[in-house]
PAPAVEX-404908 format. One line per 10 residues: number of its first residue (from 0); their letters; for each residue z, x, y of N, C-alpha, C. Coordinates in Angstrom, 1 decimal. Layout:
N
NUM) A) Z:X:Y:Z:X:Y:Z:X:Y  ...
***
This chain:
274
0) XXXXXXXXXX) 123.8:35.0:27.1:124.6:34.1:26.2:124.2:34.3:24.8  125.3:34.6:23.7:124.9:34.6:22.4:125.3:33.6:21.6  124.5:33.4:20.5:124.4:32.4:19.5:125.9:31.0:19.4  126.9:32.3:19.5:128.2:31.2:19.4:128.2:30.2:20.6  128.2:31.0:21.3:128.0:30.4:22.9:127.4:28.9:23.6  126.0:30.1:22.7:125.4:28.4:22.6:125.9:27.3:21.8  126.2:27.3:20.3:126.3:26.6:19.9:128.0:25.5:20.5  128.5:26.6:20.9:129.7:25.8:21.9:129.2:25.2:22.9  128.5:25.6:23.2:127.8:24.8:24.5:127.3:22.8:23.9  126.6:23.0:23.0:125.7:22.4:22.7:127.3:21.3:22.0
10) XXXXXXXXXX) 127.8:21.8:21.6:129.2:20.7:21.1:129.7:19.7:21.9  129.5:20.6:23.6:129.9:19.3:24.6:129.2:18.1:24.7  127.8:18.4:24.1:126.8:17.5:24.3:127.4:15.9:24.6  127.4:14.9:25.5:127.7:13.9:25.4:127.2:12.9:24.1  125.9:13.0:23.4:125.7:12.7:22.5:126.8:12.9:21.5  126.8:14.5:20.8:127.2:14.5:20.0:128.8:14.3:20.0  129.5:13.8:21.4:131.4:13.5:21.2:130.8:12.4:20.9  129.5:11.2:21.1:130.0:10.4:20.8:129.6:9.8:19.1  129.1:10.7:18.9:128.8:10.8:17.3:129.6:11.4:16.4  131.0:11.7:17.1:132.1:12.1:16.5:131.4:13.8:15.6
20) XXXXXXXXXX) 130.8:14.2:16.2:130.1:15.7:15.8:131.5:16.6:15.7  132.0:16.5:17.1:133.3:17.3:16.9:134.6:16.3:17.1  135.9:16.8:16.9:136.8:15.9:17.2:137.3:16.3:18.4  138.4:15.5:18.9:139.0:15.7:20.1:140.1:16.7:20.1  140.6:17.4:18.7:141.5:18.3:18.7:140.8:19.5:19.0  139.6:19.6:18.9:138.4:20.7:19.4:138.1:20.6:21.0  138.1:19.9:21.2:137.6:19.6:22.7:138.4:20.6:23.1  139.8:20.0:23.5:140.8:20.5:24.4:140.8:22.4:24.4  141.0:23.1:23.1:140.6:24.3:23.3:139.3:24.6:23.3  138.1:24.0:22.9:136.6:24.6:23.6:136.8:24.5:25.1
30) XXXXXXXXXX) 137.2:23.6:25.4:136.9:23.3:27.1:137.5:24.3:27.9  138.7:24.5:27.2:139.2:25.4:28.1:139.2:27.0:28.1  138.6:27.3:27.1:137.9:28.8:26.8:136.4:28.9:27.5  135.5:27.6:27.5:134.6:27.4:28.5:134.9:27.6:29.8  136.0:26.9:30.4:136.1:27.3:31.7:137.1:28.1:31.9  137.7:29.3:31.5:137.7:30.2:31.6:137.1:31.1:31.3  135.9:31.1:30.8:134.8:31.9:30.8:133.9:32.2:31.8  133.8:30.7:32.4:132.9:30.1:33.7:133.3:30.2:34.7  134.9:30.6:35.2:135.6:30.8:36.3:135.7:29.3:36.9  136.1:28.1:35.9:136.4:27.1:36.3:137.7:26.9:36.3
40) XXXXXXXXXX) 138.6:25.5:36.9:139.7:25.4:36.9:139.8:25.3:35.5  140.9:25.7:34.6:141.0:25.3:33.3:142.4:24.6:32.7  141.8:23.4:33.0:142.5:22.2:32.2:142.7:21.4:31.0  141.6:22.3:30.5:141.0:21.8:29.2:140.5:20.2:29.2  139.9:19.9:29.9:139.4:18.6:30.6:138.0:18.8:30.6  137.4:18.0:30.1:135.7:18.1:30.4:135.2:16.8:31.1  135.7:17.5:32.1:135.2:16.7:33.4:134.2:16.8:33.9  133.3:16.3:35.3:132.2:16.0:36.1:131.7:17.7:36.1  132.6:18.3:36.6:132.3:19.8:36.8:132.0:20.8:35.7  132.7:20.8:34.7:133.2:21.5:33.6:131.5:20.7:32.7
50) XXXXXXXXXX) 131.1:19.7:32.5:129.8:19.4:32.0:128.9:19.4:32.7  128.6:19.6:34.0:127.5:20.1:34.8:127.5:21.4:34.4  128.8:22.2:34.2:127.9:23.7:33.8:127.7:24.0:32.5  128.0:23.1:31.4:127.4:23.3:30.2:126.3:22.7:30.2  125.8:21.9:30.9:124.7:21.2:30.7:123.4:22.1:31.3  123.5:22.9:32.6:123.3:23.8:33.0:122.8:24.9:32.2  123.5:25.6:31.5:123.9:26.7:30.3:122.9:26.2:29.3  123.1:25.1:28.8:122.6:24.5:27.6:121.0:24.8:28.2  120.6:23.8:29.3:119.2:23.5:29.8:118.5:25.1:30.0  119.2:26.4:30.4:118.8:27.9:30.8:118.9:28.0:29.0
60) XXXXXXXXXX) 118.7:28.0:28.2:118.8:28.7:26.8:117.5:27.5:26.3  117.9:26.1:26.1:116.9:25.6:25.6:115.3:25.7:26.4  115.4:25.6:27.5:113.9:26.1:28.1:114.5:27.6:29.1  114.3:28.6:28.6:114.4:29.6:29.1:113.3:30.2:30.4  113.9:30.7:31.4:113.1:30.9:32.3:112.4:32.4:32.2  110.8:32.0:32.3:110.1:33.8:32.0:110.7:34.6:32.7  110.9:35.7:33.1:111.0:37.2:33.3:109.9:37.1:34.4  110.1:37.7:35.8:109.5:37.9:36.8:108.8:36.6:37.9  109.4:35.6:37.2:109.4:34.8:38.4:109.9:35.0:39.9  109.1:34.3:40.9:109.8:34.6:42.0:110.7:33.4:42.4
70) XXXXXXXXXX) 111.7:33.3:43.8:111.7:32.7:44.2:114.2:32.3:43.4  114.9:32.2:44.8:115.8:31.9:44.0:116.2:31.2:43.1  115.2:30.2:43.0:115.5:29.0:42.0:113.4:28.6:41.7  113.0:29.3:40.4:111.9:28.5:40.2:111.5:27.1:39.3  111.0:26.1:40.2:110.6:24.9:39.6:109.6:24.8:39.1  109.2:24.4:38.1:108.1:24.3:37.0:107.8:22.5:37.6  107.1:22.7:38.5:106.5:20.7:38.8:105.4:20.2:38.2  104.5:21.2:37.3:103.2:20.8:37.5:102.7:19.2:36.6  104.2:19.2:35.2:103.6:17.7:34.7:104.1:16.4:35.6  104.4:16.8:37.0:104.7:15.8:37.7:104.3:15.9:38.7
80) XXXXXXXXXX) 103.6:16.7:39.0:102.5:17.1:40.8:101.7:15.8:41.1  101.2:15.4:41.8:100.1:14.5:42.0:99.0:15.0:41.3  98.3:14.3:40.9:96.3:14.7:40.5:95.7:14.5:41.6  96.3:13.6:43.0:94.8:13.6:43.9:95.8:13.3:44.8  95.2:13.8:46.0:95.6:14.1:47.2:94.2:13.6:48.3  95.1:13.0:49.5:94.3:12.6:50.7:94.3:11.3:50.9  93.6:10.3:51.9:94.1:8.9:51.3:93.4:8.3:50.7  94.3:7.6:50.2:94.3:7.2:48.8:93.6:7.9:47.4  94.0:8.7:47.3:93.8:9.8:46.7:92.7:10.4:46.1  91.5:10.3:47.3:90.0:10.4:47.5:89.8:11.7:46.9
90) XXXXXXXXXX) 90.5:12.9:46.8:90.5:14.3:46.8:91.2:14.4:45.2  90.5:14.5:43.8:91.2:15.1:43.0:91.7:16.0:42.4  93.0:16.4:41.6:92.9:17.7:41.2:91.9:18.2:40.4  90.6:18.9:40.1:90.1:19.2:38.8:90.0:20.6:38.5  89.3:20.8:37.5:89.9:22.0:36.4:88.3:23.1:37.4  88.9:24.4:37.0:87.6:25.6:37.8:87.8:26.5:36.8  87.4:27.9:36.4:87.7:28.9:36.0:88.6:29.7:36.5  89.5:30.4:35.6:89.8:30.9:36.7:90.0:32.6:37.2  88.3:32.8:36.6:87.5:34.2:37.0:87.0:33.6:38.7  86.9:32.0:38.8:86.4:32.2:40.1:87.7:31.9:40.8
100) XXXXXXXXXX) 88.8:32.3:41.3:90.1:32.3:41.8:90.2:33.8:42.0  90.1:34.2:43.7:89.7:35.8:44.0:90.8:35.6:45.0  91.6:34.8:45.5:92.8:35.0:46.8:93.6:34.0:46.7  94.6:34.2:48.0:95.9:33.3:48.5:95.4:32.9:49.8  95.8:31.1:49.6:95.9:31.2:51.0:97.1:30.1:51.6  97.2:30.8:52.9:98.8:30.6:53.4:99.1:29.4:54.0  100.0:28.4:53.8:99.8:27.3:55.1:101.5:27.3:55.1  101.4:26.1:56.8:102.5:25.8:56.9:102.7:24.1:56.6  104.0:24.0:56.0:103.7:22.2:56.0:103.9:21.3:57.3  104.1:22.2:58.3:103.9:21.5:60.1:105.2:20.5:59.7
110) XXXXXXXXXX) 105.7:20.8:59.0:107.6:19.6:59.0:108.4:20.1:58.6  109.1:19.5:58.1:110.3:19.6:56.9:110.5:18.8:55.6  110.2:19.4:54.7:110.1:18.9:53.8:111.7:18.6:52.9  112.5:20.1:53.0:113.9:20.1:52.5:113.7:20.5:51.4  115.0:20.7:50.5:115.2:21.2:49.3:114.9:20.5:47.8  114.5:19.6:48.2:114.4:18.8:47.0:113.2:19.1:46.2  113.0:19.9:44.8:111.7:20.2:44.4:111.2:19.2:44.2  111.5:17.4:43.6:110.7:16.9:43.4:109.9:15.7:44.8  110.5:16.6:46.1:109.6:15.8:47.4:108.3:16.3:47.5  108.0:18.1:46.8:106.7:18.3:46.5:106.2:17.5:45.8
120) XXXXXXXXXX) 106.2:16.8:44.9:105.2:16.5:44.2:103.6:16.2:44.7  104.1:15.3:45.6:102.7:15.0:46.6:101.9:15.6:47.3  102.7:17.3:47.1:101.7:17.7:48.2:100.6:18.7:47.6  99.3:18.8:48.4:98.0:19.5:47.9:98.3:20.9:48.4  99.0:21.1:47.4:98.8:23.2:47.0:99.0:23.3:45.6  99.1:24.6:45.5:99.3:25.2:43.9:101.2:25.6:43.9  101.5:25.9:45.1:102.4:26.4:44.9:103.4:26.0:46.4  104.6:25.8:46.4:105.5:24.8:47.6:106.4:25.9:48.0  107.3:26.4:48.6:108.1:27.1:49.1:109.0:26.7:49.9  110.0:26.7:49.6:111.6:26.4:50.9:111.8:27.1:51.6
130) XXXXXXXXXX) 112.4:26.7:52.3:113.1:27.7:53.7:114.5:28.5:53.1  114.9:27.8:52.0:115.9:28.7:51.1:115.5:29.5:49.9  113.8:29.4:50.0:113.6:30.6:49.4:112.9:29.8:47.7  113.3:28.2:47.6:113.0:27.8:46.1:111.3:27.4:46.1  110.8:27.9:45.2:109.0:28.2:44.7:109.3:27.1:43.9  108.2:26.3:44.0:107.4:24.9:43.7:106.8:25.0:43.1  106.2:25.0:41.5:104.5:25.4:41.1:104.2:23.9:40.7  103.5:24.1:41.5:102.6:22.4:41.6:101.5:22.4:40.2  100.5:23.3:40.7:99.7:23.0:40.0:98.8:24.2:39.5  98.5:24.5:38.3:98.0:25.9:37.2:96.7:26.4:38.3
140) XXXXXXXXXX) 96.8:27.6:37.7:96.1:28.3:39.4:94.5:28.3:38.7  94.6:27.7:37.4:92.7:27.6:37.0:92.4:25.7:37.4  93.6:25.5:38.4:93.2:23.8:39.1:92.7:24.1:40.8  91.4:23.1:40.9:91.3:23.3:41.9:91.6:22.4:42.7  92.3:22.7:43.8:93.2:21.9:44.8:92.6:21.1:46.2  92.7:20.6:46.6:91.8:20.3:48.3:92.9:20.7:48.8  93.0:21.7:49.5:94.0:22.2:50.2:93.7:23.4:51.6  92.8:23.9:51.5:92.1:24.4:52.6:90.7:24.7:53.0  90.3:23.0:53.0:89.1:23.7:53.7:87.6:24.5:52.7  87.1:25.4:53.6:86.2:26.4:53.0:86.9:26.9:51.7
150) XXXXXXXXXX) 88.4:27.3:51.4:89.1:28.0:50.9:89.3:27.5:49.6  89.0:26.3:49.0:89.7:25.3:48.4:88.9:26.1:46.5  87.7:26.3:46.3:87.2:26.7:45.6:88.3:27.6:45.0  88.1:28.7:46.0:88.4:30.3:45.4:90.1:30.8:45.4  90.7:30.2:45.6:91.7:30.3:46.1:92.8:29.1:45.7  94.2:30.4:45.0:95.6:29.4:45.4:96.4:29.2:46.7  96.6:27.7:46.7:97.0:27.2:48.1:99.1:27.9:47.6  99.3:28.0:48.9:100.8:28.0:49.5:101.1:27.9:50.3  102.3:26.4:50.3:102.4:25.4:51.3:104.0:26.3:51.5  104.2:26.7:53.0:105.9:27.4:53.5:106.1:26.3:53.9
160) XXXXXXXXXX) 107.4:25.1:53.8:107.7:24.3:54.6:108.6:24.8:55.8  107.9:24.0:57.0:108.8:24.3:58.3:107.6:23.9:59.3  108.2:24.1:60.7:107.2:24.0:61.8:107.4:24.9:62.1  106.5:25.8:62.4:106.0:27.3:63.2:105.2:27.5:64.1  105.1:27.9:65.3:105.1:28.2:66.3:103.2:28.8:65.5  102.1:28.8:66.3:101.1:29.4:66.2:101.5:31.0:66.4  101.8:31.0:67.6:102.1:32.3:68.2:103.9:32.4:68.4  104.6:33.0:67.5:106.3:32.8:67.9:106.7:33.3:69.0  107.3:32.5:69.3:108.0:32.7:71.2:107.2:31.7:72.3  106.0:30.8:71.6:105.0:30.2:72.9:105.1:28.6:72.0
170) XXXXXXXXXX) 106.2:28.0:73.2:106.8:26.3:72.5:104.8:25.8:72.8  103.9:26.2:73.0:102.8:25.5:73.6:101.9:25.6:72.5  102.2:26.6:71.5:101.7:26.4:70.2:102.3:26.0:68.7  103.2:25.0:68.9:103.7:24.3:68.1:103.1:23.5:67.9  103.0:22.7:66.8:102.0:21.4:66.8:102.7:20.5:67.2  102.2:19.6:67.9:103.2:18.1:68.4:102.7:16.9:67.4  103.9:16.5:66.8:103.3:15.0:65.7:102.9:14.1:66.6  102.4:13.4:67.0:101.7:12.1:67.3:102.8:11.1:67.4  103.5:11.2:66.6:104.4:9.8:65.9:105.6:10.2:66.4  105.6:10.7:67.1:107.2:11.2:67.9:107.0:11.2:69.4
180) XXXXXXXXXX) 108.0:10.8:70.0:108.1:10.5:71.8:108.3:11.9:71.7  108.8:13.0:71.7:109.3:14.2:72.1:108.5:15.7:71.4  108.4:16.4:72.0:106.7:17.7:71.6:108.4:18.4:70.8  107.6:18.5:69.4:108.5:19.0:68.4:108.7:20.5:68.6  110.1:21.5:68.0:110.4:23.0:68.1:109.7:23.3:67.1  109.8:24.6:67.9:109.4:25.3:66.6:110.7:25.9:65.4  110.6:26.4:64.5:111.6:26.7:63.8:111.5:28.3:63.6  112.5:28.8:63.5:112.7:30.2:63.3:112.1:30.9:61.5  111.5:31.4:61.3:111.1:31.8:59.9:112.2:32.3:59.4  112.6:32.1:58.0:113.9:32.6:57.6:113.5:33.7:56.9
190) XXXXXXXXXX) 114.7:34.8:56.3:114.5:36.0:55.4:113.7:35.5:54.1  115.1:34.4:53.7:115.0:33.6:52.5:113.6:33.6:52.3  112.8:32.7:52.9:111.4:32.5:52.8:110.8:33.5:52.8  111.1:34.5:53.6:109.7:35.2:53.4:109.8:36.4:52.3  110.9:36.4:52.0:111.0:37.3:50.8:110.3:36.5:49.8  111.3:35.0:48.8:110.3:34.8:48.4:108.5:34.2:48.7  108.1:34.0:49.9:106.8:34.3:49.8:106.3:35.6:49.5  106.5:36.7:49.5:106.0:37.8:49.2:106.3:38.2:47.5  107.2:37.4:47.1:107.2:37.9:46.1:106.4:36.8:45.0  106.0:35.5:45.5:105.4:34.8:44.6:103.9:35.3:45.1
200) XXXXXXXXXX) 103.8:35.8:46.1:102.1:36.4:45.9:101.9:37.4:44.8  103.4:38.7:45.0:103.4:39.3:43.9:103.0:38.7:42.5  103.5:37.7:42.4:103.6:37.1:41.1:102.4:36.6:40.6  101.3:35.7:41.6:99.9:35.5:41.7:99.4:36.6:41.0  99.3:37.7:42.2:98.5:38.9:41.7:98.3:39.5:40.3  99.8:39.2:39.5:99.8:39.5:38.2:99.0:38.5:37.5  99.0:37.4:37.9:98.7:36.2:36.8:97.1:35.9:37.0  96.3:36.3:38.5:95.0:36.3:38.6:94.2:37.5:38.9  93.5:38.1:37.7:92.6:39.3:37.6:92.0:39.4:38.6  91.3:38.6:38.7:90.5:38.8:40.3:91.0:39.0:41.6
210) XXXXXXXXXX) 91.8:38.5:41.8:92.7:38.3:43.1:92.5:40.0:44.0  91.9:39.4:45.5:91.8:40.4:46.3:91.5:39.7:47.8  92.1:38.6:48.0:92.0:38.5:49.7:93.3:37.6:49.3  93.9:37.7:50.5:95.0:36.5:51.0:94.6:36.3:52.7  94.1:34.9:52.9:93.7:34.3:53.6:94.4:33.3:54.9  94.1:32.8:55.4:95.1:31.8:56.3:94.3:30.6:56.1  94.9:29.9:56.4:94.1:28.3:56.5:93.3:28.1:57.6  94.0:28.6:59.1:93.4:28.8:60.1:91.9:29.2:59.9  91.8:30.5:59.4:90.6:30.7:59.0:89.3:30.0:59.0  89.4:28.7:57.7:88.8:28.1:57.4:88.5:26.6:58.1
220) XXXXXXXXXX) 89.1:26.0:59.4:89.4:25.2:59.4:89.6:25.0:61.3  88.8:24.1:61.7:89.0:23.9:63.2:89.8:23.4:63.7  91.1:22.5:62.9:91.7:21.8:63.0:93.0:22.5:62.6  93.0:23.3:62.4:94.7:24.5:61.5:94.5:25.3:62.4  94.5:25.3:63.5:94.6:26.8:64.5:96.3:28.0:64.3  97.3:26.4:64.1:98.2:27.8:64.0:98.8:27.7:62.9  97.7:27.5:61.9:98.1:27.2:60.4:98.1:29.0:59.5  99.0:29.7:59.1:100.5:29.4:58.7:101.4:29.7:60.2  100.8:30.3:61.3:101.6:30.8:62.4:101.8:31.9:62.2  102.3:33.0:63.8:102.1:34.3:63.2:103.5:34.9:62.6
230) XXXXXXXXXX) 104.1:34.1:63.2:105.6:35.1:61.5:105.4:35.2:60.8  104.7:33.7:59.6:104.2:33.7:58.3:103.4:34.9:58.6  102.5:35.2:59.1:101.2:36.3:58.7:102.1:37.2:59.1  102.5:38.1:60.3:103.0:39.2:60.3:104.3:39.5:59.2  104.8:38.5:58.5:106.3:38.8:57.8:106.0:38.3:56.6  104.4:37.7:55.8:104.1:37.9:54.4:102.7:38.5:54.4  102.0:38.2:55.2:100.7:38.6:55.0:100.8:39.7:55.1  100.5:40.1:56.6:100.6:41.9:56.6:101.2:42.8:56.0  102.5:42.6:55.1:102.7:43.2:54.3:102.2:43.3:52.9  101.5:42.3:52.8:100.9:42.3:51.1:99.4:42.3:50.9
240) XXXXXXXXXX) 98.7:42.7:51.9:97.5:43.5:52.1:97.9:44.6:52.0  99.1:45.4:53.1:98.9:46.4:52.6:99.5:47.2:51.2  100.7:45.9:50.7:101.1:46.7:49.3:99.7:46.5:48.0  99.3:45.2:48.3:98.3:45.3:47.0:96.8:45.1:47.2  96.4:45.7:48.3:95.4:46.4:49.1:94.3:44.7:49.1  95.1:43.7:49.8:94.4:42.7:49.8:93.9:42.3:51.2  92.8:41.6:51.2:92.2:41.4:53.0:91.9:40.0:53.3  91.4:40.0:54.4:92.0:38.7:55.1:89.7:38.6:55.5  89.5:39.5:54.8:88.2:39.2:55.1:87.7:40.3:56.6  88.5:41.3:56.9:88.0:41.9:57.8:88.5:41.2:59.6
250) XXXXXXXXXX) 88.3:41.9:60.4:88.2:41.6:61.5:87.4:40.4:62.1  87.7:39.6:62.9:86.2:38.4:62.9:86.3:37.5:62.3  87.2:37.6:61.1:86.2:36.7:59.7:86.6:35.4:59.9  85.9:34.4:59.5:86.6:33.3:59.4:85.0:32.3:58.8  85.4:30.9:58.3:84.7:30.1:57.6:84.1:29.1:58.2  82.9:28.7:58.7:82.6:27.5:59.0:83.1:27.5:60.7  83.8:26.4:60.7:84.2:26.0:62.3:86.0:26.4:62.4  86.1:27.6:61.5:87.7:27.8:61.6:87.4:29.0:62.7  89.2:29.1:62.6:89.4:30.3:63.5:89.3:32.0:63.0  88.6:32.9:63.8:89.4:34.6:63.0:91.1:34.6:63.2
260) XXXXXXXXXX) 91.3:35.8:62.3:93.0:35.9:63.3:92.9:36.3:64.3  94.0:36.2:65.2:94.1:36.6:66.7:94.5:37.8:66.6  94.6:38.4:67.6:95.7:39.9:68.3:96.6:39.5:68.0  97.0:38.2:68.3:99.0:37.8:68.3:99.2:38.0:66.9  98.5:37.9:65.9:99.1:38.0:64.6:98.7:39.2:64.0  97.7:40.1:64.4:97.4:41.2:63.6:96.7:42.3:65.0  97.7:43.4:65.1:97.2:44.3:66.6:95.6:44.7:66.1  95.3:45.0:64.8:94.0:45.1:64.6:93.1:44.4:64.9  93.3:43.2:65.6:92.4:42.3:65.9:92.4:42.3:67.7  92.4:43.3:67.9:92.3:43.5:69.7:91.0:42.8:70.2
270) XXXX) 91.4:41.5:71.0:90.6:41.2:71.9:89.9:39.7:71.3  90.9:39.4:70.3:90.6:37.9:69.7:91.5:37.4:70.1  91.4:36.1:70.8:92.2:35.1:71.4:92.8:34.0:70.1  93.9:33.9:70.5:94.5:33.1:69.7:93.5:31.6:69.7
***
């Protein structure tokens, strides 16, 4: 968009018609050169539609979105994330270095959360992901999060929303909520998602020098067994070790009273039970 453009834009402003900035013998032809520009119906009417996309237009120029973000739609949440997490919000966000931030690690949100970036707010990761692919940044990756466990130090959290199967294809490793009469599905992993999860790790990698493991929750944690599940790991993990030579900590590995990966998620791990 160039300079005229904008400042046409910025004419619709509902402020400024009512500040008599412009007149109404302007309106009728801006409007309608706007929405034939926009591929709107053009009535020269600045209606509901015809000001959602100047307003739009206006909002992409005045806070312009960096270059190389992931994700089809990225949200900037972090002056509205939670500070503390757990109950009653025992668990705070606080500040770390962030030379000591050396990995990713992967969860699933065991629900549905839906499209709405501001239903993240509440939740404990750095970073939120939809099933349509829209990236959350919760919170600056020099914050440290309670979000996994052993992991919580060294590492940015990412939360995929969805329910995922531990092992895909076995309904016996789905998690069942408590709070429901009926043992929940599991959900199919979409493209959407796992593209952008792969490409917002890409985007990590740039933004943290140190960065060299991407991790599971499972891992660290006796209680996350099929935490992210193995689609997430075979359809983002395994591919972004091997593009940016990142590890999961070896064969075996795992933290405390968590799990290693299984065979079901990585053939390299022959003879580890899920």
């Amino acid at each position: 968009m160039n300079e005229d453009e904008y400042q046409e834009a910025v004419a619709y402003n509902t402020a400024q018609l009512a500040a008599g900035a412009i007149t109404p013998s302007h309106v009728t032809s801006m409007t309608a050169a706007w929405q034939e520009t926009h591929a709107l119906e053009v009535d020269g009417k600045c209606g509901p539609t015809t000001r959602a996309s100047i307003v739009l237009v206006t909002d992409e120029v005045a806070n312009p979105r960096p270059p190389g973000l992931p994700g089809f739609e990225f949200h900037d949440r972090r002056k509205y994330a939670a500070q503390a997490h757990g109950p009653g919000g025992v668990w705070p966000v606080t500040s770390r270095p962030l030379s000591q931030v050396t990995g990713v690690c992967l969860h699933q949100t065991a629900c549905v959360l839906g499209e709405r970036p501001e239903r993240y707010d509440t939740v404990g990761a750095h970073i939120a992901i939809t099933r349509l692919g829209k990236v959350i940044w919760l919170h600056s990756f020099d914050r440290k999060v309670m979000h996994g466990n052993g992991w919580n130090n060294g590492t940015v959290g990412i939360e995929i929303d969805g329910l995922y199967a531990g092992v895909e294809g076995d309904p016996s490793t789905v998690w069942d909520d408590p709070s429901t009469p009926v043992h929940e599905k599991g959900l199919t992993l979409l493209p959407s998602t796992i593209t952008a999860v792969r490409d917002t790790i890409r985007w990590i990698y740039t933004q943290v020098p140190g960065l060299k493991v991407l991790v599971a929750h499972r891992q660290s944690s006796g209680s996350r067994r099929n935490d992210p599940g193995s689609a997430i790991w075979k359809g983002c993990a395994l591919p972004m070790h091997a593009e940016l030579g990142l590890t999961d900590g070896g064969v075996g590995f795992k933290l405390d009273n968590g799990y290693p990966i299984p065979e079901a998620w990585d053939p390299r791990c022959v003879g580890i039970k899920y």
